[in-house]
C-alpha atoms as an extended CHARMM CRD file, in Angstrom:
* protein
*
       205  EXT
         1         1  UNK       CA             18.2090000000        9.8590000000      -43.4970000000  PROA      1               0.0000000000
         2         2  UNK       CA             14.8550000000       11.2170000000      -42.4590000000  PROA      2               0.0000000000
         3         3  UNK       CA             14.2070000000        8.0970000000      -39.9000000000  PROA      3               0.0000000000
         4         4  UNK       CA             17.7800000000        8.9080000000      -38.8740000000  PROA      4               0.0000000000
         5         5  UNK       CA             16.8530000000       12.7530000000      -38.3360000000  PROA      5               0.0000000000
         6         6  UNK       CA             13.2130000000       11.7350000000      -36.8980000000  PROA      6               0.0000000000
         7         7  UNK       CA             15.3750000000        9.6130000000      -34.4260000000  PROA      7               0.0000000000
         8         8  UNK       CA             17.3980000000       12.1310000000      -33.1450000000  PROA      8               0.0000000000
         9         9  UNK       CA             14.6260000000       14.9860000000      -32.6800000000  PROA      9               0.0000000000
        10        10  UNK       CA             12.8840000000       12.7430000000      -30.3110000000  PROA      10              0.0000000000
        11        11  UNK       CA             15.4150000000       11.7700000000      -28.0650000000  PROA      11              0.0000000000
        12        12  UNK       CA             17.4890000000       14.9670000000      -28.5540000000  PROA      12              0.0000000000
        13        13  UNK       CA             15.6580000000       17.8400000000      -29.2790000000  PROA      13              0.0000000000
        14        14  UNK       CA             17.4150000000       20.5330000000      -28.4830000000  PROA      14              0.0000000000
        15        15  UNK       CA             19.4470000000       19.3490000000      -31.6140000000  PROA      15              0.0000000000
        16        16  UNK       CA             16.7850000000       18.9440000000      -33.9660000000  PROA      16              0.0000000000
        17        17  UNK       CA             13.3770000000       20.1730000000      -33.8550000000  PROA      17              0.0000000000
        18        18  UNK       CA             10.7890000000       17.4050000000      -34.1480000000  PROA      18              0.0000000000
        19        19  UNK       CA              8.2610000000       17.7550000000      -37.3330000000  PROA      19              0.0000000000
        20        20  UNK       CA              4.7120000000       18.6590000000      -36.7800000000  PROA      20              0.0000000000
        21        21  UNK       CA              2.4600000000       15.8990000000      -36.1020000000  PROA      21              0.0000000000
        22        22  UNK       CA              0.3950000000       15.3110000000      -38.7190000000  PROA      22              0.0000000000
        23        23  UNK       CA             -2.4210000000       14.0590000000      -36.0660000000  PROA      23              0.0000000000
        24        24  UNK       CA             -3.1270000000       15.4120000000      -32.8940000000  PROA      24              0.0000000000
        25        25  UNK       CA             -6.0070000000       14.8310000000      -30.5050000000  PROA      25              0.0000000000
        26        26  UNK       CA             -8.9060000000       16.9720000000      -29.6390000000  PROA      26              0.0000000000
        27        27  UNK       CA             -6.5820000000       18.1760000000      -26.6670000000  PROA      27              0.0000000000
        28        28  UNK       CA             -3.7200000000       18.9340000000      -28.6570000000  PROA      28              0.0000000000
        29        29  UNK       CA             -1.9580000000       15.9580000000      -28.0980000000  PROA      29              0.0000000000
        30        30  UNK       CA              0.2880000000       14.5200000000      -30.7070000000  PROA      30              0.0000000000
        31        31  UNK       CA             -0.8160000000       11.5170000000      -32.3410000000  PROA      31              0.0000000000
        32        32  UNK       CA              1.8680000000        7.9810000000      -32.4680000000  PROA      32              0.0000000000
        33        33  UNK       CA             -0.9080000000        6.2220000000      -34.2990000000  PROA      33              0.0000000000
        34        34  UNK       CA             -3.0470000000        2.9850000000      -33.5030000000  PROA      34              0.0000000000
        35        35  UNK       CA             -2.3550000000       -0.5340000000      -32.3830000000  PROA      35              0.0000000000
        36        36  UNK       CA             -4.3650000000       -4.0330000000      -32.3470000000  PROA      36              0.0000000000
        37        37  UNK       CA             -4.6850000000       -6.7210000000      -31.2680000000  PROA      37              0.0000000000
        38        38  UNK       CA             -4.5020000000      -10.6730000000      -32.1200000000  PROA      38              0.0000000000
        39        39  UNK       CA             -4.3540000000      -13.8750000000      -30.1290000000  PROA      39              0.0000000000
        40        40  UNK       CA             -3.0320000000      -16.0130000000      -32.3770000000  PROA      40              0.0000000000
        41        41  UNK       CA              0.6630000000      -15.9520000000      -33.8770000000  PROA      41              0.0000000000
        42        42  UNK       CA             -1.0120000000      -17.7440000000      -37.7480000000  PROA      42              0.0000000000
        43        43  UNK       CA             -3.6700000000      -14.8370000000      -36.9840000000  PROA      43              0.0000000000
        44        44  UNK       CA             -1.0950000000      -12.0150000000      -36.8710000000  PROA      44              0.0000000000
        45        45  UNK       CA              0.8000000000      -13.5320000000      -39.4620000000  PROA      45              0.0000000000
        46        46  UNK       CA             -2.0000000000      -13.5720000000      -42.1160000000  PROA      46              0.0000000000
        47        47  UNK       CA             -3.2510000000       -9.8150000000      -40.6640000000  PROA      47              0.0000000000
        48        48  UNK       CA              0.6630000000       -8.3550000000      -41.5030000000  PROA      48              0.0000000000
        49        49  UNK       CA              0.3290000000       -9.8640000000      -44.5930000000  PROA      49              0.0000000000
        50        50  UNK       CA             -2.7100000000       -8.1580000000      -45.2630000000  PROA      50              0.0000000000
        51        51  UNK       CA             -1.4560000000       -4.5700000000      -43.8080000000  PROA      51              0.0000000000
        52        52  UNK       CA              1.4140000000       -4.8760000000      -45.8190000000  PROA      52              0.0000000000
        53        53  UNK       CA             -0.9560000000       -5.7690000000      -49.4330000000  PROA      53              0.0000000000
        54        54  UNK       CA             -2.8120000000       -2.2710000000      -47.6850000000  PROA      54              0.0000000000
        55        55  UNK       CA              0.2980000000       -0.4090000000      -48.7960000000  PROA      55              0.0000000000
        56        56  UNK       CA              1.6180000000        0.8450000000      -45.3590000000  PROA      56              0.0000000000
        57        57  UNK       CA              5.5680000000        1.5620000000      -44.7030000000  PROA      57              0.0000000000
        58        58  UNK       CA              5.1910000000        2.6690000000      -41.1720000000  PROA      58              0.0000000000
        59        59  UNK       CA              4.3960000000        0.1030000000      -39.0480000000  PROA      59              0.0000000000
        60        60  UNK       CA              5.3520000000       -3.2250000000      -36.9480000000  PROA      60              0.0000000000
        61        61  UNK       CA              4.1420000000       -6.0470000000      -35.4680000000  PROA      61              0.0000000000
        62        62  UNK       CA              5.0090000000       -6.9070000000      -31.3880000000  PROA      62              0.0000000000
        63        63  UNK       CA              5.1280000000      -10.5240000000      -30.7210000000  PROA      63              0.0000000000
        64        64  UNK       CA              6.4210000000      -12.6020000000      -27.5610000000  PROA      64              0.0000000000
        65        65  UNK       CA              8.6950000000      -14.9680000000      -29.6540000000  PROA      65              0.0000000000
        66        66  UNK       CA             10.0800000000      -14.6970000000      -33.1390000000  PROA      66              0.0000000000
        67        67  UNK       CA              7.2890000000      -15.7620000000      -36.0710000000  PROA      67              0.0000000000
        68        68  UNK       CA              8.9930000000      -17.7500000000      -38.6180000000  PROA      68              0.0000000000
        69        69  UNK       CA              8.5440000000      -15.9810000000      -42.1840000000  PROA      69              0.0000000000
        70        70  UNK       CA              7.5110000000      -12.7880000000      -40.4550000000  PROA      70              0.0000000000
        71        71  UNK       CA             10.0120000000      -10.4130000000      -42.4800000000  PROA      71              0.0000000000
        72        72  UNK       CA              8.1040000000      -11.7000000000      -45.4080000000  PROA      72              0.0000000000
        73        73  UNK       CA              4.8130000000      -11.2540000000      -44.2980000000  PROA      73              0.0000000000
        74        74  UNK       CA              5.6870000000       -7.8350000000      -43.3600000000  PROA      74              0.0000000000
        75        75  UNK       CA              7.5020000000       -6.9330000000      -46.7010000000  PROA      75              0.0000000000
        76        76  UNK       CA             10.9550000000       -6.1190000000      -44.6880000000  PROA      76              0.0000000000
        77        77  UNK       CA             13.3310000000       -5.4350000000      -47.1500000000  PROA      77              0.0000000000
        78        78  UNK       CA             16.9860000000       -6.7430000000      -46.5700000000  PROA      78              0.0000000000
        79        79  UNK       CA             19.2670000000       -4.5290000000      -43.8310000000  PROA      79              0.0000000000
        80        80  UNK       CA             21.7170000000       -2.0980000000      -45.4210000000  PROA      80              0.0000000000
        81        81  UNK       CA             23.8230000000       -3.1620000000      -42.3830000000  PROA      81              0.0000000000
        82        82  UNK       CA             25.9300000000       -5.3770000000      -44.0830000000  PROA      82              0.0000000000
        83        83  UNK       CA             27.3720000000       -2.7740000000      -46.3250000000  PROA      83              0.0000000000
        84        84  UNK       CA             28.1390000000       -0.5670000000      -43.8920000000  PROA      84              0.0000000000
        85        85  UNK       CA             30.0340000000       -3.1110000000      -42.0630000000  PROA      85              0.0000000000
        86        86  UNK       CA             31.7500000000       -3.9400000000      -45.1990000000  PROA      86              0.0000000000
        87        87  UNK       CA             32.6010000000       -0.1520000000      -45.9060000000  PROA      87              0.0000000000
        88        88  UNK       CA             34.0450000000        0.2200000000      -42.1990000000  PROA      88              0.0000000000
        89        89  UNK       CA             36.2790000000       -3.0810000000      -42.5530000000  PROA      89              0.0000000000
        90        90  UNK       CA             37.6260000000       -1.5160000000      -45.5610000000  PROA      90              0.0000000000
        91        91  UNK       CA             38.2250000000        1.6100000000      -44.7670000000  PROA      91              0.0000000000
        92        92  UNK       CA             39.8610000000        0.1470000000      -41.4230000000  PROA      92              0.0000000000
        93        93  UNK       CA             42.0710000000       -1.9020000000      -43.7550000000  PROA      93              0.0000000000
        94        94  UNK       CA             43.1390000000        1.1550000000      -45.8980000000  PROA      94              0.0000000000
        95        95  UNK       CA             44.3580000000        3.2740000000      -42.6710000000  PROA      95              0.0000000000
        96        96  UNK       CA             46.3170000000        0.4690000000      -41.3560000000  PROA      96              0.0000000000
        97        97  UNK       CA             48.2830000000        0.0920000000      -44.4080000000  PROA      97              0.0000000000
        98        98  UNK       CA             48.3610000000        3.6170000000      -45.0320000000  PROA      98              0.0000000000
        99        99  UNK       CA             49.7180000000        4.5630000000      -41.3660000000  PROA      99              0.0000000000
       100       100  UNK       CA             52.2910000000        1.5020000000      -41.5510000000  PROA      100             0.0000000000
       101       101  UNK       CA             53.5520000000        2.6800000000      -44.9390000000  PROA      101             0.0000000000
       102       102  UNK       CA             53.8880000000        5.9260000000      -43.3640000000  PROA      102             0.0000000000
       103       103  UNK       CA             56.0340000000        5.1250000000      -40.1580000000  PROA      103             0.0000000000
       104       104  UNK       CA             57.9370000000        3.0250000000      -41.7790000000  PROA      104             0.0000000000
       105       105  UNK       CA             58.8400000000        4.3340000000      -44.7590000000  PROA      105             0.0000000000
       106       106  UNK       CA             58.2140000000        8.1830000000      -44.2870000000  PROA      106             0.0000000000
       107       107  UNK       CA             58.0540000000        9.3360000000      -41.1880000000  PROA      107             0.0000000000
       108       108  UNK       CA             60.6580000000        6.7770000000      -39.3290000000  PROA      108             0.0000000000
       109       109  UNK       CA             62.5300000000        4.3930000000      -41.4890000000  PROA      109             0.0000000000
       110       110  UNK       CA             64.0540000000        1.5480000000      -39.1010000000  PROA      110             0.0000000000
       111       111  UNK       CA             65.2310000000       -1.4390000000      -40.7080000000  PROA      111             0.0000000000
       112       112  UNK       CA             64.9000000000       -4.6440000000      -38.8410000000  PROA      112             0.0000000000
       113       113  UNK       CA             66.9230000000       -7.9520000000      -38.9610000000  PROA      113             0.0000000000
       114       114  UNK       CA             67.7030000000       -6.3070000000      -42.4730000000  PROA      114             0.0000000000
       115       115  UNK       CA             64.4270000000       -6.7210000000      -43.8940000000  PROA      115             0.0000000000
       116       116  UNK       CA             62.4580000000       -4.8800000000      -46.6490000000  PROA      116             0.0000000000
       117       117  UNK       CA             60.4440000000       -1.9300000000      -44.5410000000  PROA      117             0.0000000000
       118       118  UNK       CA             58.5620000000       -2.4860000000      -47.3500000000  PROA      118             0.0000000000
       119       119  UNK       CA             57.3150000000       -6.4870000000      -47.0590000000  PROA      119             0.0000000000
       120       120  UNK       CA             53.8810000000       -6.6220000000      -46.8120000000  PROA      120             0.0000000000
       121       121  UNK       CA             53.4750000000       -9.7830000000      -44.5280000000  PROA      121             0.0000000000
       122       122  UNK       CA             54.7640000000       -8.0280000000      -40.9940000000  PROA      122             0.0000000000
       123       123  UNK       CA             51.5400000000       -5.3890000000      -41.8440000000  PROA      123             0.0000000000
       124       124  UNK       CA             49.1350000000       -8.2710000000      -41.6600000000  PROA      124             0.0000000000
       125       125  UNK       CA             48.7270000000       -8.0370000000      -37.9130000000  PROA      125             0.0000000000
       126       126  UNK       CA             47.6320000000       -4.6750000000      -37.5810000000  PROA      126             0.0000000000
       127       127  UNK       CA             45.6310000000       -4.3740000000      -40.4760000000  PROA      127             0.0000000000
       128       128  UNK       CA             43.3690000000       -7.5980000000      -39.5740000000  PROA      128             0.0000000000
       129       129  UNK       CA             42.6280000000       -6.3450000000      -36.3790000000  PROA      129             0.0000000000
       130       130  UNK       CA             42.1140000000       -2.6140000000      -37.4560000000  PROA      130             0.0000000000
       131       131  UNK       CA             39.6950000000       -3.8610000000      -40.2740000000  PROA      131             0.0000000000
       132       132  UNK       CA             37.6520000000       -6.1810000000      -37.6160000000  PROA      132             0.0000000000
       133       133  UNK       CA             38.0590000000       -2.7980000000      -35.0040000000  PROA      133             0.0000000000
       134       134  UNK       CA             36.3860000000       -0.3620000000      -37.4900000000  PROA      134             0.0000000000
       135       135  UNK       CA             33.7210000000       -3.1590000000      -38.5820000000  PROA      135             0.0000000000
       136       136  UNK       CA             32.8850000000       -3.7930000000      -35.1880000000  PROA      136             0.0000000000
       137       137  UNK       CA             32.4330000000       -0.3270000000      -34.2650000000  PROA      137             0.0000000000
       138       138  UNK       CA             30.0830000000        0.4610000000      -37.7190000000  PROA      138             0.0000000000
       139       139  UNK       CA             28.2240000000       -2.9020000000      -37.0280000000  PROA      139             0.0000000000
       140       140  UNK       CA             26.6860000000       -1.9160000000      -33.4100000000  PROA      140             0.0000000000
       141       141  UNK       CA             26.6410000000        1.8950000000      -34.4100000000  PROA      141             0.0000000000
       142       142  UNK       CA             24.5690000000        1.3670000000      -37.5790000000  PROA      142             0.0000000000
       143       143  UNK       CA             22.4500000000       -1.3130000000      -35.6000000000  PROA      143             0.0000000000
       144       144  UNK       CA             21.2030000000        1.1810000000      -33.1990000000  PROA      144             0.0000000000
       145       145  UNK       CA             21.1460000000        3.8850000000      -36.3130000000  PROA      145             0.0000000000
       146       146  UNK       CA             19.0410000000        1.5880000000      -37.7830000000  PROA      146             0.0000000000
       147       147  UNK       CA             16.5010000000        0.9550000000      -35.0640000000  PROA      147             0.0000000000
       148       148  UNK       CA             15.9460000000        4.3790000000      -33.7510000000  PROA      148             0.0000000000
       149       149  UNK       CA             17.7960000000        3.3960000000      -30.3220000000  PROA      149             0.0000000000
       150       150  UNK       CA             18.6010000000        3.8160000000      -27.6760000000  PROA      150             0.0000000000
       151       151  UNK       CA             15.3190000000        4.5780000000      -26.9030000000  PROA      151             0.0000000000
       152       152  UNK       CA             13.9460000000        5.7590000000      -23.5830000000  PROA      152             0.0000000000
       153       153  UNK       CA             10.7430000000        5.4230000000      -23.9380000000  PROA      153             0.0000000000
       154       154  UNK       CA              7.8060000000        4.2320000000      -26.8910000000  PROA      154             0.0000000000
       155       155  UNK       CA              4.5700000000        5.9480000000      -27.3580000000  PROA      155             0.0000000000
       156       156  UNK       CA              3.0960000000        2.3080000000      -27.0450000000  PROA      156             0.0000000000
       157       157  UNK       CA              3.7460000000        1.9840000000      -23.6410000000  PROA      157             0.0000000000
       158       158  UNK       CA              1.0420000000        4.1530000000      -22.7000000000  PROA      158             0.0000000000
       159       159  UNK       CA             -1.5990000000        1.4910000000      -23.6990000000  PROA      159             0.0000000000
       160       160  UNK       CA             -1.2670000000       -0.9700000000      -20.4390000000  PROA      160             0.0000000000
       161       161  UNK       CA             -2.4370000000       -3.7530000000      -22.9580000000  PROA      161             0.0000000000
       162       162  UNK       CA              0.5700000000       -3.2740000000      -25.2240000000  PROA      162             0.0000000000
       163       163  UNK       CA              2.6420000000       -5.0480000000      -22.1270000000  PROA      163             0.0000000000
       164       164  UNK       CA              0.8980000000       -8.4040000000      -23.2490000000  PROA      164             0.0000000000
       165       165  UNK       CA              3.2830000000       -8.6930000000      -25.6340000000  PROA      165             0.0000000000
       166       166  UNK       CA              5.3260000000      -10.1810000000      -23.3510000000  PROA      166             0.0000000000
       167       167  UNK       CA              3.3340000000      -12.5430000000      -22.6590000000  PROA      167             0.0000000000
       168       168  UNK       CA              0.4950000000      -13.7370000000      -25.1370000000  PROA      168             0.0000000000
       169       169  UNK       CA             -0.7500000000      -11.0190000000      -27.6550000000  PROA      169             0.0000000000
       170       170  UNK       CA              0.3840000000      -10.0280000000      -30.4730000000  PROA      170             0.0000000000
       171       171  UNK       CA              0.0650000000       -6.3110000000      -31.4120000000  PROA      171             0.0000000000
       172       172  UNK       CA              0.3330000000       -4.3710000000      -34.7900000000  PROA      172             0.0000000000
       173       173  UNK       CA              0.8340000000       -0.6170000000      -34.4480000000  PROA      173             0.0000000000
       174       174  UNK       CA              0.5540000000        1.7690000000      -37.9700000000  PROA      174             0.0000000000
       175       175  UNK       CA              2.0620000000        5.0710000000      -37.2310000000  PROA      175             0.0000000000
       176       176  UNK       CA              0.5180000000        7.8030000000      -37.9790000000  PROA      176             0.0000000000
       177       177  UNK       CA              2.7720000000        9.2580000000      -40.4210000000  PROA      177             0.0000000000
       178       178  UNK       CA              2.4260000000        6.8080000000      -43.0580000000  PROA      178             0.0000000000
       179       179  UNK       CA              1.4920000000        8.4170000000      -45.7980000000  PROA      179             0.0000000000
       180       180  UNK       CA             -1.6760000000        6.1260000000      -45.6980000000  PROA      180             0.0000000000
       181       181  UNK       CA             -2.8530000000        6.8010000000      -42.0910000000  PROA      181             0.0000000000
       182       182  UNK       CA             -6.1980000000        8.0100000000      -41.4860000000  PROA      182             0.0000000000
       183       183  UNK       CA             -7.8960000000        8.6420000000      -38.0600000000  PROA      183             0.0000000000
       184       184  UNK       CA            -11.0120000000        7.0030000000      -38.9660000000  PROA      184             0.0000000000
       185       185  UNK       CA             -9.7230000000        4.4830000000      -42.0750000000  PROA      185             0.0000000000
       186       186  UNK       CA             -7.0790000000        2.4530000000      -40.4920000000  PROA      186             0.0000000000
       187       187  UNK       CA             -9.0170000000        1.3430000000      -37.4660000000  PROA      187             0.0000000000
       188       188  UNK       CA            -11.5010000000        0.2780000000      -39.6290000000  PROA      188             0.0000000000
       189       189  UNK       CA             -9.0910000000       -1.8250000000      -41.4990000000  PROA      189             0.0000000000
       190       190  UNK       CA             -7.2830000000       -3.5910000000      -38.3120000000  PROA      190             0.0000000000
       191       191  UNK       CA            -11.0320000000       -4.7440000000      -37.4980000000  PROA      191             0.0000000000
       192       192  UNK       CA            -11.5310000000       -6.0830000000      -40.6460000000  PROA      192             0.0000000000
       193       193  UNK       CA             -8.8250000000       -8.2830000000      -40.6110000000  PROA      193             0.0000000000
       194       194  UNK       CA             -9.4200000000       -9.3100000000      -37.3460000000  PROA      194             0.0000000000
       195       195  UNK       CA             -7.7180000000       -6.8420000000      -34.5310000000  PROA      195             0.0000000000
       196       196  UNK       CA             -9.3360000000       -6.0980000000      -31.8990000000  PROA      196             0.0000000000
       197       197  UNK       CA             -8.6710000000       -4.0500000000      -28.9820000000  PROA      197             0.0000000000
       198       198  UNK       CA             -8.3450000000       -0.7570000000      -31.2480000000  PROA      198             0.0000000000
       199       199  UNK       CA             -6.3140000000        1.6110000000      -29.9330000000  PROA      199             0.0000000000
       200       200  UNK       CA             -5.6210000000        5.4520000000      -30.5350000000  PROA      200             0.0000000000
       201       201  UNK       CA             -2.0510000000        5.3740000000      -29.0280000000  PROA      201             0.0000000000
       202       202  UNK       CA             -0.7380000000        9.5280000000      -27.9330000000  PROA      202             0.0000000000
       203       203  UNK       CA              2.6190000000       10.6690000000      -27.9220000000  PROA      203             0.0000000000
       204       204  UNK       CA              3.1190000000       12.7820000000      -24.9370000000  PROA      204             0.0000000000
       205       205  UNK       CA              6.8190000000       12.8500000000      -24.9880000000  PROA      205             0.0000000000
């Protein structure tokens, strides 16, 4: 809930306020936190690992194709998505009975070719596609819940290097409000496992 909140304060903050930065630069400046660099994808594999033994949450790495075994190397834990899309099929199942039961038996009783109002095969057609309506609806809301998105703009694209990404770097970026983010610490770290191209990345937004 609080990455949902922290979301929705930077995009939309006249709806919620957006916390105080727990960095800021000598100007004032809010702090996003700091990226590196690595040229290799085996080298940025083997640093996540090692950011992730480190103990940070906060963070990601920026690649310019998919790493196999990444997720692991990172320490993602498995998506809640799925049960949300289960939850929304389900409860798109439930209101299709529930509002066939209704018309048909409550509100507007109309008996046709003298069958039971109550036979539950002539409700399978609405209630399939209600149930895939309600899961496809939670499945691409939750998706962009879930990523912070849509997003207009990143804090990392104010480091011109960061672009490279698309390209042939690889980047890690620690935010700076993981509980284990230091100024002076986590730089230090990133070069010792091999980053370079330290980066103090502002949020100006």
């Amino acid at each position: 809930m609080a990455t949902i909140k922290t979301a929705v304060a930077d995009y939309l903050p006249g709806l919620v306020a957006r916390p105080d930065p727990k960095f800021v630069t000598e100007d004032g400046t809010r702090v996003y936190g700091v990226s590196c660099e690595f040229e290799t994808a085996a080298d940025a594999y083997h640093a996540a690992e090692k950011v992730r033994d480190a103990g940070f949450k906060h963070w990601d790495l920026y690649s310019p194709f998919p790493i196999h075994g990444v997720e692991e190397a990172m320490g993602i834990r498995r998506t809640i998505l799925p049960v949300i899309s289960f939850g929304a099929a389900v409860t798109g199942v439930l209101c299709a009975l529930a509002l066939q039961y209704y018309t048909n038996l409550v509100d507007y009783t109309f008996i046709v070719q003298g069958k039971d109002p109550r036979a539950w095969e002539a409700y399978i057609p609405v209630t399939f596609e209600l149930g895939v309506l309600f899961c496809a609806f939670a499945t691409l809301g939750g998706m962009l819940m879930l990523n912070g998105l849509p997003r207009f703009h990143h804090p990392l694209f104010n480091n011109d290097r960061f672009l490279k990404t698309s390209d042939d770097r690889f980047v890690i970026a620690i935010e700076a409000e993981d509980d284990k983010f230091d100024p002076e610490s986590t730089p230090a770290m990133l070069e010792s496992i091999g980053g370079s191209e330290i980066t103090l990345i502002e949020d100006d937004a």
